[in-house]
N, C-alpha and C positions, 0 to 999 in steps of 0.2 A: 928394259927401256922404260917401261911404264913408271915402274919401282922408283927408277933415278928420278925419273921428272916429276913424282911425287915428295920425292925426299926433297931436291932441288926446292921445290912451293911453301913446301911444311920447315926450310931453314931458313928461306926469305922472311916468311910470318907464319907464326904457329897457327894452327888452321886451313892454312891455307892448300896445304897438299891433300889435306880432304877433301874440301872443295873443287878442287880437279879431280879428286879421283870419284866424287859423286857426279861431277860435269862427264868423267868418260863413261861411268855406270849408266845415266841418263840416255845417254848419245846410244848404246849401246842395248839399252831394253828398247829404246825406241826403233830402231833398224832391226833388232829381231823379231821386233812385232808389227813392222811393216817394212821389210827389205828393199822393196823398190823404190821409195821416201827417198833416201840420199841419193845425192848429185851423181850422174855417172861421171868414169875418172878410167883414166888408163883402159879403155875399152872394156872388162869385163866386170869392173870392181866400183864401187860405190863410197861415195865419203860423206860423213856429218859430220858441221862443223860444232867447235863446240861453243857454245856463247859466250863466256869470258876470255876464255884463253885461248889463245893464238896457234891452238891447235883442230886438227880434224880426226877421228874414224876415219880408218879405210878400211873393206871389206867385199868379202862378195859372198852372194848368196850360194847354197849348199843346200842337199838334201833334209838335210841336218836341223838347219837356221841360218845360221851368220857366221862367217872364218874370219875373223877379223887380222889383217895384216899388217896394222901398226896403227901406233898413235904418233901421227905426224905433225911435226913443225910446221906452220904454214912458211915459214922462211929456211930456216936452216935445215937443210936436204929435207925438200916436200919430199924428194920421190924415191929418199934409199927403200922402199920397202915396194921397191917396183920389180927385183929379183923373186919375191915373194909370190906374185902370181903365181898363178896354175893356168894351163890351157883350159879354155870352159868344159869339154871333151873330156879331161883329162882328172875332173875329179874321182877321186879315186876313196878308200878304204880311210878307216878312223887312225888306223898305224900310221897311213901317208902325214895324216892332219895331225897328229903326235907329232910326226920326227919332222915337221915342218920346222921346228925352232919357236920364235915366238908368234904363233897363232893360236889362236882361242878359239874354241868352237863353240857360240853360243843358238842355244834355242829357250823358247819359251822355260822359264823355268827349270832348266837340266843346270848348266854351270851359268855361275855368277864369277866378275872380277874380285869376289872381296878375300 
C-alpha cells in the first residue's frame, strides 16, 4: 500500500513519491520516539497526520515501539485498516506482528521504512 501511494506521487512528478515517503519516515520516527504525541483514533491506536499530503500514520504502541497499521487516506477509506487492530490484551509475539500483513514494527533505531 505504501509502495503504490509512492509510485502513484513519483508518476504525478518526479520527486515527489520521495517526499511522501520522507513525510511517512518523519511521521513515523517521530511516534516512535514519542508514541503518545499522536491523536487517539479508534480507541487503542494513535495517528500522525502527515503535513502535505492528505494522509495520516496510524499506529499503536507495543512493547516493542510502534506497529504501524497503515498509512491512511484522509478521505478515501480513513478506516480500512480498522480490521488491523489487535485487542490491547492481546498483544502478542513478533510471529503474530509478522503474519499481520502490512504492519511494521518500528522502535528506535531497530527497522526503518526505506
Amino acid at each position: 500500500e505504501l509502495l503504490a501511494e509512492i509510485s502513484y506521487y513519483e508518476n504525478r512528478r518526479t520527486g515527489l513519491g520521495a517526499r511522501f515517503l520522507a513525510e511517512v519516515e518523519a511521521a513515523s520516527e517521530l511516534a516512535a520516539s514519542s508514541p503518545k504525541s499522536g491523536a487517539p483514533i479508534a480507541g487503542v491506536a494513535r495517528r500522525r497526520l502527515l503535513p502535505t499530503f492528505p494522509f495520516a500514520l496510524v499506529y499503536t504502541e507495543t512493547d516493542y515501539g510502534i506497529l504501524i497499521h497503515g498509512v491512511a487516506h484522509n478521505r478515501r477509506r480513513p478506516t480500512y485498516w480498522i480490521g488491523r487492530l489487535r485487542d490491547e490484551g492481546n498483544r502478542s509475539s513478533d510471529t503474530d506482528v509478522l503474519s499481520a500483513g502490512f504492519a511494521h514494527l518500528l522502535s528506535a533505531g531497530q527497522l526503518r521504512l526505506r
